[in-house]
N, C-alpha and C positions, 0 to 999 in steps of 0.2 A: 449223539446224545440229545434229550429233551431240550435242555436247555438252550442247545444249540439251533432247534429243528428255525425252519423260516415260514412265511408264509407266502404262494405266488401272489401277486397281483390279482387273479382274478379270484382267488381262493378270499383273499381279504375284503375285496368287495363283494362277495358272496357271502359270507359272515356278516357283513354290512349290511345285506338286502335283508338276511333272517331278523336283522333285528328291529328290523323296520323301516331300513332308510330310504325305502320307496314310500314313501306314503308320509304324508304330512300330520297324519293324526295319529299315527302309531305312538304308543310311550315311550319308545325309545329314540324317534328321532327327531330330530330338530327342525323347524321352518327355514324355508330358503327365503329368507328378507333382506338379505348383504348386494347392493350392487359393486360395482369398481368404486364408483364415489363413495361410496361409506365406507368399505375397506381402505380406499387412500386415507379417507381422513382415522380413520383407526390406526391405521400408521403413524400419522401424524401424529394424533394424540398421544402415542407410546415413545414416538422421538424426542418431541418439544416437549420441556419437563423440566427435572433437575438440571440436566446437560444444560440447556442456555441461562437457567438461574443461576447454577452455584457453581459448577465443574469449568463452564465455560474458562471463569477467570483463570482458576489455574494452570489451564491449555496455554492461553493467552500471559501469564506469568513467566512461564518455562521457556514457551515458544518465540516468543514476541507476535510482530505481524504475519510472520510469516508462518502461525498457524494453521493457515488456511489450506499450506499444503498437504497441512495433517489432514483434516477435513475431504479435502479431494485425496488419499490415499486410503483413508479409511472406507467413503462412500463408494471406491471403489472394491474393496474388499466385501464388501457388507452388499454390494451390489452382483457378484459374479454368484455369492451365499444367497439372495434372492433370485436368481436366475435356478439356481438347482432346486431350491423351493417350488418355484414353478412349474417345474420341470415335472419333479414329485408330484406336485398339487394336480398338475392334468390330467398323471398316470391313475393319481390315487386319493382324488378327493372325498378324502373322509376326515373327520375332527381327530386331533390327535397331534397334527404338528410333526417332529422329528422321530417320536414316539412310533407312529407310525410307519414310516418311513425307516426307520432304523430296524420293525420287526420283519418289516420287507426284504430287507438289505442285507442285514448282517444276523439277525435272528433274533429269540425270545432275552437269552441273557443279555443280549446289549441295550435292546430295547425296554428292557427292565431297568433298567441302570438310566439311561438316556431319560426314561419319562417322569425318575424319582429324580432325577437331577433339573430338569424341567420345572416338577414342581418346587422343588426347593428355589430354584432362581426367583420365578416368581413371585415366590413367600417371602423372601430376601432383598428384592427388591422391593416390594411393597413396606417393608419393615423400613426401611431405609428413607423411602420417598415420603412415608407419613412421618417420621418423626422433620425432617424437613418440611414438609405441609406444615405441622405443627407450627413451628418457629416463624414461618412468614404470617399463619392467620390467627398465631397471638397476637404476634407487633401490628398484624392489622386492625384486630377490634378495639386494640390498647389505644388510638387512634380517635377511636371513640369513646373514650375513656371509662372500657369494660378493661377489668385486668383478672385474672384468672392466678389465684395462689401456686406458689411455685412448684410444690408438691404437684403439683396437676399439669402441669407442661416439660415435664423430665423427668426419664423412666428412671426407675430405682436402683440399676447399676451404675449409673453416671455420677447420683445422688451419693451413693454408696463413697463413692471413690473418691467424689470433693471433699466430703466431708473426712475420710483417714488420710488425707492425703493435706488437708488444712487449706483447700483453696476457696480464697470468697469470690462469691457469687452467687448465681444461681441455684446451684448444686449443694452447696452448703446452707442455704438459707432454705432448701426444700429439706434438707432433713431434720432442721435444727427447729423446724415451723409445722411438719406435718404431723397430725395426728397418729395416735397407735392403738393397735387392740391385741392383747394380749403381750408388751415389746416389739412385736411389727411394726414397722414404719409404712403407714400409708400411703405411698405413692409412685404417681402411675402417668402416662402421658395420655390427659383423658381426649385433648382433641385429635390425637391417630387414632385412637380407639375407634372415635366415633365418626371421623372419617369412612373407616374401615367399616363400620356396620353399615354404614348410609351406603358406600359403593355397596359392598355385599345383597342388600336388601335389593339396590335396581336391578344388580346380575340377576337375582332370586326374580324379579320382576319378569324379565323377559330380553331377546337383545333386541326385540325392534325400539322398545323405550330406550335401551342402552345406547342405541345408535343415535337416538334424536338428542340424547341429552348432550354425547359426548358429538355429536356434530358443529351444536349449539357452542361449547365451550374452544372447539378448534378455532371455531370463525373469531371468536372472543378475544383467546390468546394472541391468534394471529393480528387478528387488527390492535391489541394491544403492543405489542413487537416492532408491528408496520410504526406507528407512534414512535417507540422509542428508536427507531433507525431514524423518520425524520426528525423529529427533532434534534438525536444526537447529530445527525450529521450537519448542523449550524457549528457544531464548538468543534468541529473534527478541525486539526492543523496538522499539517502532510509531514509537518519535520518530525513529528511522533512516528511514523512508521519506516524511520531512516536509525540504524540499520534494520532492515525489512529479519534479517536471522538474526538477531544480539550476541546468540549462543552457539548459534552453527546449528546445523542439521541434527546435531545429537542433541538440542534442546530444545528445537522443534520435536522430534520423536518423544523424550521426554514428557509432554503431555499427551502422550497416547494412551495413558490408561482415563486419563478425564475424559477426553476425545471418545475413544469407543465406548465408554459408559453412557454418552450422550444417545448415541444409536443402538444401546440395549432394547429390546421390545419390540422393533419392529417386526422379527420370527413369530411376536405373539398372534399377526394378522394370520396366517397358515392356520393355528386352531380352529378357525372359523369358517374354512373349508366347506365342510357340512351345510353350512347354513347361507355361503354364497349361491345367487343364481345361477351364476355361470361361470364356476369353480375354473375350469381348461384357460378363460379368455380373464375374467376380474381378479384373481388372485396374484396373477403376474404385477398386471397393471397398476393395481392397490401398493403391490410392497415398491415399484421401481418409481411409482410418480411420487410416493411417499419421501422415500430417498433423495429423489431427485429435488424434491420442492424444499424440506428442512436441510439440505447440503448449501442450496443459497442462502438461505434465511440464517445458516452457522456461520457462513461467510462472509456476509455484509455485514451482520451481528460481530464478527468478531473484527473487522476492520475498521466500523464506529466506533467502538470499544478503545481498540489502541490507537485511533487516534484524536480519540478525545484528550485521554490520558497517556503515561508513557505507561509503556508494557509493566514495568516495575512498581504500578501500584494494584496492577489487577490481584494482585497474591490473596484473594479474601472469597468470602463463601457466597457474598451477594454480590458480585461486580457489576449487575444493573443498577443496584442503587446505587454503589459506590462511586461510579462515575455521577451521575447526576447529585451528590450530595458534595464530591468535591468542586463542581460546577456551580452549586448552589441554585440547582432547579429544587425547588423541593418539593413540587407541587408535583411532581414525577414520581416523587417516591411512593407515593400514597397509588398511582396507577401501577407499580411495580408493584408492589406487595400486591394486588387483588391482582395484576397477571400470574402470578407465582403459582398464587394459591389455586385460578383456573388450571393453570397449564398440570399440576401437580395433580391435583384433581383427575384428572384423564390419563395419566398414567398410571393409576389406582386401576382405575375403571377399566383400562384393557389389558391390567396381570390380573385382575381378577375375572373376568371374561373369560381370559385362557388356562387360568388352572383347574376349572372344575371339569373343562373340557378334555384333558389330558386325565382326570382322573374317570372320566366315564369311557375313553375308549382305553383305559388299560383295566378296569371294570368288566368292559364287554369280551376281552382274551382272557377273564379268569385272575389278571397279577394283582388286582385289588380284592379283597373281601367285600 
């Protein structure tokens, strides 16, 4: 059957050459400007994110200290899933990701399915991570005593729901305060919005800018990070991470879905295939150093954590501030909030990288109009 037919390897990179992918000026293909070091740190940026702002705590709720095992169970996982990536990427570097790969493999209908589920993740995760952007670069300009009507920092199903639902807050004072036209209720979460147009416009721009910005914001975060390990680790006291399991092994696992959502994205490096130099040798290296450098950085991070405080207060959606506020640093709080919004920021920047690129090589086989 059609739907089922596949495509060889050399058949797929023949398609590939027709459509330009020899030649750097063709319309159809992309610049090779990606070394290992930009792809690592595009890694990066797609790791380090919501996972060590918000999800962390609740790994570290569940788990206790002994998190970490989660961390090295998953990076192993997610690491054997870069090694096939690799593998892939040698045989068959062209932009497209699993999409790719899957029309190789198992054929057109799967690879249909795989690239629409691809994009969807992407979209989905970006929906997810800007309204969290949102939240932390309110409280941050509020800071500077800009404050932005409520109606304008929470989307209108939330809105919706505080309000039949009678809860004060936010949610209800956004709909009881927002303007209307025609009974409509106006409001909307304008800074995801506008997030989202700003990353958009640099993808539009090009990736060698994509790279420099989102390079610039890696080194940012991380040395904002490096920061909060040292100085967390002065108030760190060892009897916090006694017992090392609270819960047992089933409460360590138990934060496996926070845990794996931390290392969602890094698949997105592989889209960019295409545009590495030297796709066989940088596309490996990119995703395993990636892995390997944010697996520490989850680790030390999440042992600062529980032993600054006991495991049982991490249960909250910021646990970097949280500790430092129950500390009474507060002069941290204000360096957390602008790391949030960096690090959040770059994970924008490469779901958005990689979904236009999934939708141009399912494009070039005809499954897009």
């Amino acid at each position: 059957m059609k739907i089922f037919r596949r495509k060889s390897i050399s058949q797929a990179i023949t398609d590939f050459n027709k459509t330009g992918g020899d030649g750097d000026q063709h319309a159809n293909s992309l610049k090779k400007n990606l070394s290992a070091r930009d792809l690592t740190f595009f890694g990066i940026a797609a790791i380090i994110g919501a996972g060590s702002f918000s999800s962390l705590g609740e790994a570290c709720f569940k788990g206790g200290p002994g998190v970490v095992l989660l961390f090295l169970i998953c990076t192993l996982a997610c690491g054997f899933t870069a090694m096939c990536y690799a593998e892939f990427a040698s045989r068959l570097p062209i932009s497209g990701s699993a999409y790719t790969y899957a029309y190789v493999s198992f054929g057109e209908l799967f690879a249909w399915i795989i690239g629409w589920a691809l994009i969807m993740e992407y979209s989905i995760g970006n929906i997810y991570v800007a309204f969290s952007w949102s939240g932390y670069f309110t409280n941050l300009i509020e800071q500077f005593g800009i404050h932005l009507p409520e109606y304008l920092t929470i989307n209108y199903r939330s809105a919706h729901q505080a309000f039949l639902a009678g809860t004060a807050g936010e949610g209800q004072t956004a709909w009881l305060t927002a303007p209307q036209i025609g009974g409509l209720h106006i409001i909307f979460d304008l800074p995801a919005l506008l997030i989202n147009v700003f990353v958009t416009w640099l993808v539009f721009v090009g990736v060698k800018e994509s790279k420099n910005v989102s390079n610039i914001m890696v080194l940012l975060k991380l040395g904002i990070i490096l920061l909060v390990i040292v100085i967390g680790a002065g108030y760190v006291n060892i009897d916090n991470w006694t017992p090392f399991m609270p819960n047992g092994f089933g409460g360590v696992m138990g934060g496996v879905a926070a845990v794996f959502f931390a290392y969602i994205g890094f698949d997105a490096v592989s889209t960019l295939a295409e545009e590495s130099k030297n796709p066989q040798r940088d596309l490996p290296k990119g995703m395993i150093y990636s892995l390997v450098i944010c697996t520490v950085v989850y680790i030390i991070l999440a042992l600062v954590l529980t032993g600054m405080v006991s495991y049982t207060q991490l249960g909250v959606s910021d646990p970097l501030a949280e500790v430092f506020k129950i500390k009474e640093v507060k002069w941290m709080l204000f360096i957390i909030s602008i790391g949030a919004v960096i690090a959040m920021t770059s994970v924008i920047l490469v779901f958005q990288l990689g979904q236009p690129r999934i939708w141009m090589s399912m494009s070039r086989d005809g499954l897009l109009p």
